[in-house]
C-alpha positions as a LaTeX table, in Angstrom:
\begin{tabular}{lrrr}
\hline
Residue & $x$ (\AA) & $y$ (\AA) & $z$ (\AA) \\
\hline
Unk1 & 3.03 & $-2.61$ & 17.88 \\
Unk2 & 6.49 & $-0.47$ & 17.10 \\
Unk3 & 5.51 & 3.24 & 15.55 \\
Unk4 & 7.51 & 5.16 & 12.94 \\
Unk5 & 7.37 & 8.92 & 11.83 \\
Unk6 & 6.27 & 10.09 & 8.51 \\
Unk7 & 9.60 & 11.65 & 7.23 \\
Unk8 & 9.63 & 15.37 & 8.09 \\
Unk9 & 5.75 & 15.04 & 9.46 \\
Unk10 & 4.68 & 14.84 & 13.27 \\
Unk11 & 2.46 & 11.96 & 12.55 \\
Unk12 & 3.93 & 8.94 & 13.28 \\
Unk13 & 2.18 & 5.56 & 12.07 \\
Unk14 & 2.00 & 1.99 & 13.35 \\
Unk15 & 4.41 & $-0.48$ & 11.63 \\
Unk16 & 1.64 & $-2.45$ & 10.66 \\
Unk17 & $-1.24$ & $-0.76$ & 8.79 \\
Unk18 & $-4.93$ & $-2.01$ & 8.11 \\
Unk19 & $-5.80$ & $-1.49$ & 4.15 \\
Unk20 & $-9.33$ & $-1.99$ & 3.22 \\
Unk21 & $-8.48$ & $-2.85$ & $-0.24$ \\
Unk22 & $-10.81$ & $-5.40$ & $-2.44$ \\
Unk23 & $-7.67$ & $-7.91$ & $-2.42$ \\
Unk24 & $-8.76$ & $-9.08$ & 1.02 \\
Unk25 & $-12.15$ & $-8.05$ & 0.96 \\
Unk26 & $-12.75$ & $-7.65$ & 4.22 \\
Unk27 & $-14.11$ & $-3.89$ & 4.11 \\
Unk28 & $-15.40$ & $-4.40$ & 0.83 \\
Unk29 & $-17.29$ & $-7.68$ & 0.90 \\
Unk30 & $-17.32$ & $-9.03$ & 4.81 \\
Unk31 & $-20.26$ & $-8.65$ & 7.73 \\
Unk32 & $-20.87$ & $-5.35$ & 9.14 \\
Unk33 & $-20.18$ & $-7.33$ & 12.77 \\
Unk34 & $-17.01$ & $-9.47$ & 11.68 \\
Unk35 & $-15.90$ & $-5.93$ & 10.17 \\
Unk36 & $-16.52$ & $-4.33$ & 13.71 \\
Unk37 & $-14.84$ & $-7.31$ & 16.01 \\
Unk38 & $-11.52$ & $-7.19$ & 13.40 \\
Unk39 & $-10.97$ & $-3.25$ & 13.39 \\
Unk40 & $-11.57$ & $-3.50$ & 17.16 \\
Unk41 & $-8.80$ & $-5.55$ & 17.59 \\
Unk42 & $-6.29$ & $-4.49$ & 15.53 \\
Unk43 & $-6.77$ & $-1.33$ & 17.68 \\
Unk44 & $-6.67$ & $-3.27$ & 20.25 \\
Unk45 & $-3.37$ & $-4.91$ & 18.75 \\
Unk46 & $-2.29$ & $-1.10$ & 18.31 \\
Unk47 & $-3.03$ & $-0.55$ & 14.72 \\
Unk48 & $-3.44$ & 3.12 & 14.28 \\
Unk49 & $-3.39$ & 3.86 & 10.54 \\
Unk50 & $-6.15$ & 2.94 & 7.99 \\
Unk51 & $-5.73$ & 3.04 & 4.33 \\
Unk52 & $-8.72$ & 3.73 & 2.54 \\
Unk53 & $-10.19$ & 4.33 & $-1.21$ \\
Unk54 & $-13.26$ & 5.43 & $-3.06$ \\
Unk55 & $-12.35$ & 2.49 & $-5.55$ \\
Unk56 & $-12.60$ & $-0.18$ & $-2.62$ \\
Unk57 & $-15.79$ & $-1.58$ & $-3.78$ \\
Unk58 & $-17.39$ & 1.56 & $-5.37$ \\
Unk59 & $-16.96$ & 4.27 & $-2.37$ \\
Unk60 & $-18.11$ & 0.85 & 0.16 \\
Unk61 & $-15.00$ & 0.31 & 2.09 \\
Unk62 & $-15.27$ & 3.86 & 3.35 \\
Unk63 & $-19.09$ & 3.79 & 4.49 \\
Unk64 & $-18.03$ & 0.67 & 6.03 \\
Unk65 & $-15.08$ & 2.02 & 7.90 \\
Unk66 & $-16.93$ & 5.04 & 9.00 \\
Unk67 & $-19.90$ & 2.92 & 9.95 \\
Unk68 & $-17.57$ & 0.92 & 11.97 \\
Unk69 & $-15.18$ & 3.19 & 13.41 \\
Unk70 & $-18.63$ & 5.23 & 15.08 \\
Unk71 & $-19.61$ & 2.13 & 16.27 \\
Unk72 & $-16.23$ & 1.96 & 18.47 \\
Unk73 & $-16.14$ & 5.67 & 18.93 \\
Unk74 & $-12.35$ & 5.64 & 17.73 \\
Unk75 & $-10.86$ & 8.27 & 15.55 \\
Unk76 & $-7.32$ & 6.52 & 14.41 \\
Unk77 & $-5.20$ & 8.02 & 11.14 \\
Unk78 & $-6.63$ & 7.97 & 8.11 \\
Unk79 & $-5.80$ & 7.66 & 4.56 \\
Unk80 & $-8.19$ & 7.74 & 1.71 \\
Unk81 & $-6.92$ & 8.57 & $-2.25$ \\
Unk82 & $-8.44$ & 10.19 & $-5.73$ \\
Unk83 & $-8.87$ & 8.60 & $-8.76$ \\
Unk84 & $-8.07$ & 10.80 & $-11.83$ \\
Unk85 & $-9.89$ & 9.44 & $-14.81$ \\
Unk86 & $-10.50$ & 11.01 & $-18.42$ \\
Unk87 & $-13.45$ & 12.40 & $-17.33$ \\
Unk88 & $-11.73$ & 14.73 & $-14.80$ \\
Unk89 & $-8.92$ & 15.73 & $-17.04$ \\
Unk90 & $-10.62$ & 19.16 & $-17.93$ \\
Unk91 & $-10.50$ & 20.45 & $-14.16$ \\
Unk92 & $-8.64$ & 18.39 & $-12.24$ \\
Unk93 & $-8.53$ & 20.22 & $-8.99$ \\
Unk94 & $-11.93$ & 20.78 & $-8.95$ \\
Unk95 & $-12.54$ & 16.50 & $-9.27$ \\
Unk96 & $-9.70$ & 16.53 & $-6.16$ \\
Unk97 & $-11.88$ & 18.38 & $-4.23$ \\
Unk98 & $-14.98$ & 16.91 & $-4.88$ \\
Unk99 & $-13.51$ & 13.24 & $-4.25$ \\
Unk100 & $-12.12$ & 14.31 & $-1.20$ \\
Unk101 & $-15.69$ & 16.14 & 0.02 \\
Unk102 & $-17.40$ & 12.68 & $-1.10$ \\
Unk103 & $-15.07$ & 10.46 & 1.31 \\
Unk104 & $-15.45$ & 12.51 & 3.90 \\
Unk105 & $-19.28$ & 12.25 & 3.67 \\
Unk106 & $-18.95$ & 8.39 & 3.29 \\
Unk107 & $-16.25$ & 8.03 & 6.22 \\
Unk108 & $-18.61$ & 11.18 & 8.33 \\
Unk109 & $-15.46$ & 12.46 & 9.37 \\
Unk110 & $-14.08$ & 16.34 & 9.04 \\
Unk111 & $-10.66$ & 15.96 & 7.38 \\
Unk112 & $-8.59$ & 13.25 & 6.38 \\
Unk113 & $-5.20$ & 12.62 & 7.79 \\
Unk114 & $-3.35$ & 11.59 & 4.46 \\
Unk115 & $-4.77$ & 11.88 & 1.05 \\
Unk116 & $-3.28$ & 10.44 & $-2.24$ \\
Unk117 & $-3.65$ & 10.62 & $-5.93$ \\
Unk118 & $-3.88$ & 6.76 & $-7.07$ \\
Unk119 & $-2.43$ & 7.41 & $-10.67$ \\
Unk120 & 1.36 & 7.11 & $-11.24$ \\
Unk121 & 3.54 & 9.90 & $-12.24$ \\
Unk122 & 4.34 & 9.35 & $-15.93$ \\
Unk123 & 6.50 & 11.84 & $-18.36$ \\
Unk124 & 3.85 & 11.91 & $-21.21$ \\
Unk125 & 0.47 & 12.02 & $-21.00$ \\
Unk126 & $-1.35$ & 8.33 & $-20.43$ \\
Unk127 & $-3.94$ & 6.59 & $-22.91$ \\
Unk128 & $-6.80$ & 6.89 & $-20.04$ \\
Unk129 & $-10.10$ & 5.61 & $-21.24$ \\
Unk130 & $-13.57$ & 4.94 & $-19.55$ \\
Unk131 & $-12.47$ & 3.89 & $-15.85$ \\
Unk132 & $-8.42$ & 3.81 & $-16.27$ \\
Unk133 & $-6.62$ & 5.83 & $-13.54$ \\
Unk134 & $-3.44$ & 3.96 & $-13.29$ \\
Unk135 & $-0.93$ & 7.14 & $-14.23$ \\
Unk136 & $-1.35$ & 10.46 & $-14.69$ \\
Unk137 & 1.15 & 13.14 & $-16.69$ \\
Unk138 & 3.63 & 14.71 & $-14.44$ \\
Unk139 & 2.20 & 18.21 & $-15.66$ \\
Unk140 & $-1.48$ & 17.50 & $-14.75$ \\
Unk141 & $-0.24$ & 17.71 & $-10.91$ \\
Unk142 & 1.71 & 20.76 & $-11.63$ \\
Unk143 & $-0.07$ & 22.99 & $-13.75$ \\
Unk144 & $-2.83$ & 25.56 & $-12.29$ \\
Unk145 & $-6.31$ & 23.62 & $-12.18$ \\
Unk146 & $-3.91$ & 20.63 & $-11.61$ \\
Unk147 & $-3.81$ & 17.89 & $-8.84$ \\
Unk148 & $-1.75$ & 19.85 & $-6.73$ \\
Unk149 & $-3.75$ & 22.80 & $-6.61$ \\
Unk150 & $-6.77$ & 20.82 & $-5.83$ \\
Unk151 & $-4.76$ & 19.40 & $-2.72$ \\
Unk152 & $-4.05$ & 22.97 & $-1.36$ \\
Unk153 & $-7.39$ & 23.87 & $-1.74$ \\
Unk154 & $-8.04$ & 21.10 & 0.53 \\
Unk155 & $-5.16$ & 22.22 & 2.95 \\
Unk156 & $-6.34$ & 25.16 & 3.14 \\
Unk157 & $-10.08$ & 24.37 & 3.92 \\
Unk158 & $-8.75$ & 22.10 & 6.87 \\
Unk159 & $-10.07$ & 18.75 & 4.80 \\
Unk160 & $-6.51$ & 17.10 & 4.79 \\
Unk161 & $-3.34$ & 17.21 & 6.50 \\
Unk162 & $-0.76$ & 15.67 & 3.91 \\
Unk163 & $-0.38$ & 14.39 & 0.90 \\
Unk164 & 0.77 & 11.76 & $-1.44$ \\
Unk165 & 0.60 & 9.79 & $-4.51$ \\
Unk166 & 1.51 & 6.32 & $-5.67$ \\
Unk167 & 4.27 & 4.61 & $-7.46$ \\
Unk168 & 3.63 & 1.97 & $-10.44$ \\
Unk169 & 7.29 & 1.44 & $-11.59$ \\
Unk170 & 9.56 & 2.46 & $-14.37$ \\
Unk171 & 9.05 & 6.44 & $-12.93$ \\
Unk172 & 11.66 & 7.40 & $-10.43$ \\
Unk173 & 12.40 & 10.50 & $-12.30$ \\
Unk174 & 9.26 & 11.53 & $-12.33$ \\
Unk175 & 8.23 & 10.60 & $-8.71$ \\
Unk176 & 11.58 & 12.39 & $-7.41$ \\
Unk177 & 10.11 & 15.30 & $-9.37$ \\
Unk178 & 7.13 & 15.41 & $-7.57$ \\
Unk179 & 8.26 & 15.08 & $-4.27$ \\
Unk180 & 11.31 & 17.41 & $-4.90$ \\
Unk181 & 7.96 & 20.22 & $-4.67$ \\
Unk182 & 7.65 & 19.80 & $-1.17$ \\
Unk183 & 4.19 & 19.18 & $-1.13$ \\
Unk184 & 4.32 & 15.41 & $-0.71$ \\
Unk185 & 5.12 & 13.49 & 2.32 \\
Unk186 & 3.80 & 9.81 & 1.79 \\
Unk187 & 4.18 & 7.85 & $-1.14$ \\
Unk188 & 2.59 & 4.20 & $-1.71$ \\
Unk189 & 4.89 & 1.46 & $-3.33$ \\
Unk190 & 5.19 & $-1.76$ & $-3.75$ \\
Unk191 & 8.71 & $-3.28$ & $-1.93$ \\
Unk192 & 8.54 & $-7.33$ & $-1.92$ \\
Unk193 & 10.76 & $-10.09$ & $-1.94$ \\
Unk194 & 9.56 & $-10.91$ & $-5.38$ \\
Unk195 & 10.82 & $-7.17$ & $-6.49$ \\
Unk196 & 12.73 & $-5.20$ & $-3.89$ \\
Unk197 & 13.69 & $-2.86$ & $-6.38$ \\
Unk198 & 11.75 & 0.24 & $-4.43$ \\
Unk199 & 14.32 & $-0.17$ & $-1.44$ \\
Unk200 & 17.45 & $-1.24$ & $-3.37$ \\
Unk201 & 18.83 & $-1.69$ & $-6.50$ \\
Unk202 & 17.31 & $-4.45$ & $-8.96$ \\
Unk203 & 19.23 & $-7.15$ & $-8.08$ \\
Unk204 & 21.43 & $-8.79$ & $-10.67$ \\
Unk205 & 20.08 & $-12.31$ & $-12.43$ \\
Unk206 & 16.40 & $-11.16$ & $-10.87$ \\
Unk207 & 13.81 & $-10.41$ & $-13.92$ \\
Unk208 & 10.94 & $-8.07$ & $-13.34$ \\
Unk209 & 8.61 & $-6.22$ & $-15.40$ \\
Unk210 & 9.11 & $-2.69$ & $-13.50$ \\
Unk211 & 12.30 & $-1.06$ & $-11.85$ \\
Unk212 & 10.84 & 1.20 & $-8.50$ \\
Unk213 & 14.21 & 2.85 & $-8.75$ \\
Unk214 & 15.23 & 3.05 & $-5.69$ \\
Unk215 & 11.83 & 5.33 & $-4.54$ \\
Unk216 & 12.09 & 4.76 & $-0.88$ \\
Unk217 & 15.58 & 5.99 & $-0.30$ \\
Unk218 & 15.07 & 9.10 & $-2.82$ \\
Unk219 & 11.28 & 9.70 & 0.02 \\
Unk220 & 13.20 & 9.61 & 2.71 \\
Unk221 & 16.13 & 11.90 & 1.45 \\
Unk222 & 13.24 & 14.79 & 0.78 \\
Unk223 & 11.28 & 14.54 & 3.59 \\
Unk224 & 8.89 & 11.93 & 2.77 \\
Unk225 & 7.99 & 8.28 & 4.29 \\
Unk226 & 6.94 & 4.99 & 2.52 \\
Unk227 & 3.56 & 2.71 & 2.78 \\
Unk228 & 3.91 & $-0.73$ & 0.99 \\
Unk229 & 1.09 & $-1.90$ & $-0.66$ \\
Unk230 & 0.64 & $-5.42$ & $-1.81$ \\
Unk231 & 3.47 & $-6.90$ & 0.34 \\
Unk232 & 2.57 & $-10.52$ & $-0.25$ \\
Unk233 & 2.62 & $-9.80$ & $-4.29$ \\
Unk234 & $-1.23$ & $-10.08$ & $-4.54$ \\
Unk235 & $-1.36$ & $-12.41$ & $-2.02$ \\
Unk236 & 1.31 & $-15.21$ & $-3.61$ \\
Unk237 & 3.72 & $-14.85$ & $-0.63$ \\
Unk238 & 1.66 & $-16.99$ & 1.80 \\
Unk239 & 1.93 & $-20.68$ & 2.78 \\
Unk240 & $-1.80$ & $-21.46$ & 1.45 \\
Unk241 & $-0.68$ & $-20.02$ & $-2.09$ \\
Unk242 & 2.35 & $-22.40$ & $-1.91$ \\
Unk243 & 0.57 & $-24.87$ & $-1.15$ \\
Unk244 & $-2.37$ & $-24.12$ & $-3.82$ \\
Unk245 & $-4.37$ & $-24.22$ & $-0.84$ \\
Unk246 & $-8.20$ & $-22.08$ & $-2.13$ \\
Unk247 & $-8.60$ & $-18.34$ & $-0.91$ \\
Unk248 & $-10.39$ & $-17.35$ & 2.03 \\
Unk249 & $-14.31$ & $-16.44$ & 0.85 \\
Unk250 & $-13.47$ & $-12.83$ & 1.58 \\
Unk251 & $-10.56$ & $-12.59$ & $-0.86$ \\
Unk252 & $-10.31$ & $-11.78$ & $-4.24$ \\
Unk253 & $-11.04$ & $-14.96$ & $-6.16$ \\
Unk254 & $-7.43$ & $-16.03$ & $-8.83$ \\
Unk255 & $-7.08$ & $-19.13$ & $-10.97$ \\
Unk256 & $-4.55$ & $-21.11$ & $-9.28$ \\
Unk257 & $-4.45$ & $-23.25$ & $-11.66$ \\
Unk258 & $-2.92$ & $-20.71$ & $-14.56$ \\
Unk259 & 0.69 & $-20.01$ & $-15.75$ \\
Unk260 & 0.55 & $-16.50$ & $-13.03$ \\
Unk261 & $-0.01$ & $-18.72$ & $-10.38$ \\
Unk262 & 2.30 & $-21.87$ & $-11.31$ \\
Unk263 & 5.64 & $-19.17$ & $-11.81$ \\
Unk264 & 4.63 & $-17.59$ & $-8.37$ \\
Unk265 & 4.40 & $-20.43$ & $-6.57$ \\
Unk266 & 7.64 & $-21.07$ & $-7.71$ \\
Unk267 & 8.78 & $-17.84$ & $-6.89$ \\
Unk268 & 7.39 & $-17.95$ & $-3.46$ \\
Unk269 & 8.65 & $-21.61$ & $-2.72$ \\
Unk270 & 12.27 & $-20.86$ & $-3.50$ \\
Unk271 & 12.08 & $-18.06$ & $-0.07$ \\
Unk272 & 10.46 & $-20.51$ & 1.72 \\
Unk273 & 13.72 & $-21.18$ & 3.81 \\
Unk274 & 13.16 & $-17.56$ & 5.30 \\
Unk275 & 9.80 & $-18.78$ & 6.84 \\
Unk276 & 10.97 & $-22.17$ & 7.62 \\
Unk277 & 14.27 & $-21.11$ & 9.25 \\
Unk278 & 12.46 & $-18.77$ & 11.77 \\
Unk279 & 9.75 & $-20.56$ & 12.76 \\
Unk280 & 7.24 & $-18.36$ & 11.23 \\
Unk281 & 4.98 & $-18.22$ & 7.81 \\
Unk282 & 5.33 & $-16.67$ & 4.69 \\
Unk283 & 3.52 & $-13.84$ & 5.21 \\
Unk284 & 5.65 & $-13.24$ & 8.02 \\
Unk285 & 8.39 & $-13.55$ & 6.22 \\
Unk286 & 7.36 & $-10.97$ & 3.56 \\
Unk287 & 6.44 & $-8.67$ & 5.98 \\
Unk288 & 9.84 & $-8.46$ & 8.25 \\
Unk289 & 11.76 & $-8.20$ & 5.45 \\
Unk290 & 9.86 & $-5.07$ & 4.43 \\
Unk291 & 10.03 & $-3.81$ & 8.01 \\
Unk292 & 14.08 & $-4.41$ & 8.33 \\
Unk293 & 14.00 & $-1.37$ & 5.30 \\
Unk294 & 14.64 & 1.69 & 8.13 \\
Unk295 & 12.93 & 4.06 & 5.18 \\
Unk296 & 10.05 & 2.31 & 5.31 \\
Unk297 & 7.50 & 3.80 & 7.32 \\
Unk298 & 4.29 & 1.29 & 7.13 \\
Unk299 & 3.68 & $-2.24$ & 5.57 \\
Unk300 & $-0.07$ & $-2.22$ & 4.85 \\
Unk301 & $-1.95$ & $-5.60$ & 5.49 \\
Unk302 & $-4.80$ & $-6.60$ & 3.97 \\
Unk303 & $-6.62$ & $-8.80$ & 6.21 \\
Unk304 & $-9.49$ & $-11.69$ & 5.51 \\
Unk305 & $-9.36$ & $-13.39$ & 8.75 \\
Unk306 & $-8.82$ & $-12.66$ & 12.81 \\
Unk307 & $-6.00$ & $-15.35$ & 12.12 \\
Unk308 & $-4.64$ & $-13.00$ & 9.83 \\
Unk309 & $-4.77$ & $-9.98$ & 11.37 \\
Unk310 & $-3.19$ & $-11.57$ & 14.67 \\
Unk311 & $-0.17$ & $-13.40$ & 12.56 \\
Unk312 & 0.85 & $-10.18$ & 11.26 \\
Unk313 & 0.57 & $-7.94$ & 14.30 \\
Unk314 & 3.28 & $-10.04$ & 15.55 \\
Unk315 & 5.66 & $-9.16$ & 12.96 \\
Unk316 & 6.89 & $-5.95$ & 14.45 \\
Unk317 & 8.35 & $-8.01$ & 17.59 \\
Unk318 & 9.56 & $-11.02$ & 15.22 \\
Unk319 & 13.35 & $-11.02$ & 15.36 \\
Unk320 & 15.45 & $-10.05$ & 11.75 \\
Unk321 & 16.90 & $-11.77$ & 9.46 \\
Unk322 & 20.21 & $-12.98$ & 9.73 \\
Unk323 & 23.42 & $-12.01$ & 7.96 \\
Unk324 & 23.48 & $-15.67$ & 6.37 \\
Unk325 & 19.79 & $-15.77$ & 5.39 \\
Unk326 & 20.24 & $-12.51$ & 3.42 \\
Unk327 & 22.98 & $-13.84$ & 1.78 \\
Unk328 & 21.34 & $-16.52$ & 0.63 \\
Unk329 & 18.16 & $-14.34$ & $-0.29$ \\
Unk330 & 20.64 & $-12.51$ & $-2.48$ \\
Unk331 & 21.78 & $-16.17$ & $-4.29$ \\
Unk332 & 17.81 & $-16.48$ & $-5.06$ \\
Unk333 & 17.26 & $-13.51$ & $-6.72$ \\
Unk334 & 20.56 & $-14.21$ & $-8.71$ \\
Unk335 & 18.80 & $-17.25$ & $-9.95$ \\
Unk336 & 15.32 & $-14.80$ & $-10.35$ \\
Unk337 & 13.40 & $-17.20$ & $-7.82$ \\
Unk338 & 13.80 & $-20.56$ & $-9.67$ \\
Unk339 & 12.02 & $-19.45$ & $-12.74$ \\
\hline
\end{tabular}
């Protein structure tokens, strides 16, 4: 496993990072002893960050990470995030706080090493009803009583180290705004080879529903690192969902069968050459190309299986891509993936 710094930070974070997102299902769904013999070895493998949520499976992922990470008597870097919901809206800081107090009780740890706000930065302020936290109004982190206060509170009580918040597209302005405060160091984004757009430029000819603007240059130019979420695009950038192959039991269950999965497939078979070329899988694939970003600072995995876990370990030492093969990854996105 290769290790890279946290922009400005002193914490420095393995290449590959284990989420314990419901995607997979692993932390959320899986046996308390398959949990415990996978987390042991992607320690083992040299895995030292953990990306966590109160909204994995209803606070579970955390109990079960805690539960597990006693078990092995390991303390590696931790992550967990807040959900900001219309419910919390009328004191925000004080719901930061108490979500942060609640993980640590699930996790039975002292502080967390990163926390983030889950909700997007947004302009003007979102429709959020019942359980909707996907963006949040630039001015409910700033204001007093606001998101960021709440996180300096924590600071300040020795509950967190750093902070961060995630990107959902369409918002560079407003997540350059945020981090131009200096109190964020680690944003979440999405960066795939179905939408590169957080680590480039949209390319021309390729159609996508949200621009990322460019967020992981504009992190690393203040200070701030990267963690990719969803790197396999929800899990279509893999050989099984090529081949319309079923889901692991663990994994969030999709109909393979619908238009979604038909265009993706699609998608995903047209970059099959970068696989196929260099010996190695899809997921592979989709995970060295977001590791040949230098901003980048972590490509989270989310993991079903020990074959998995072990496939993408090995990306880190997996050579990159050529000169040619990028070329000809730009011609596919000029033809937006075959669709």
């Amino acid at each position: 496993m290769k290790y890279r710094r946290i922009g400005a930070t002193q914490l420095e974070l393995s290449e590959i990072g284990f989420g314990c997102g419901g995607n997979a299902g692993l932390m959320v769904r899986g046996d308390i002893k398959e949990q415990t013999r996978m987390v042991a070895r992607a320690i083992e493998l040299g895995f030292n960050y953990f990306d966590n949520s109160p909204d994995y499976g209803d606070g579970k992922a955390e109990e079960n990470l805690g539960l597990v990470l006693r078990e092995l008597k390991h303390r590696p870097v931790l992550n967990s995030k807040i959900e900001i919901r219309a419910e919390n809206l009328g004191n925000i800081a004080d719901h930061v706080v108490r979500s942060v107090e609640h993980s640590l009780k699930r996790l039975k740890i002292d502080y967390l090493d990163v926390v983030q706000i889950h909700n997007g930065p947004v302009s003007v302020p979102p429709k959020l009803e019942g359980k909707v936290y996907t963006h949040l109004w630039n001015e409910d982190y700033l204001a007093p009583g606001g998101a960021i206060d709440g996180l300096l509170r924590l600071k300040r009580d020795g509950k967190l180290r750093y902070s961060g918040f995630i990107c959902r597209g369409n918002d560079a302005q407003e997540v350059c705004d945020l981090l131009d405060t200096t109190y964020f160091s680690l944003i979440n984004v999405p960066y795939t080879l179905f939408n590169p757009s957080a680590g480039r430029a949209m390319p021309d000819g390729l159609k996508a529903p949200l621009d990322f603007g460019n967020v992981i240059s504009q992190a690393v130019a203040r200070g701030a690192g990267s963690a990719i979420y969803a790197p396999l695009a929800g899990g279509a950038l893999s050989d099984d969902a090529i081949s319309g192959a079923p889901r692991h039991p663990l994994a969030r269950q999709e109909n393979a069968d619908g238009d979604k999965a038909r265009k993706e497939r699609t998608r995903a078979t047209s970059l099959a050459f970068l696989a196929r070329d260099n010996g190695i899988n899809m997921a592979q694939a989709a995970f060295r190309f977001i590791l040949d970003h230098p901003a980048v600072t972590v490509a989270l995995g989310g993991f079903s299986s020990m074959q998995q876990l072990e496939e993408i370990a090995a990306v880190p030492d997996l050579p990159s891509f050529s000169a040619m093969q990028m070329a000809r990854l730009d011609t596919a996105w000029h033809n937006n993936l075959g669709v």
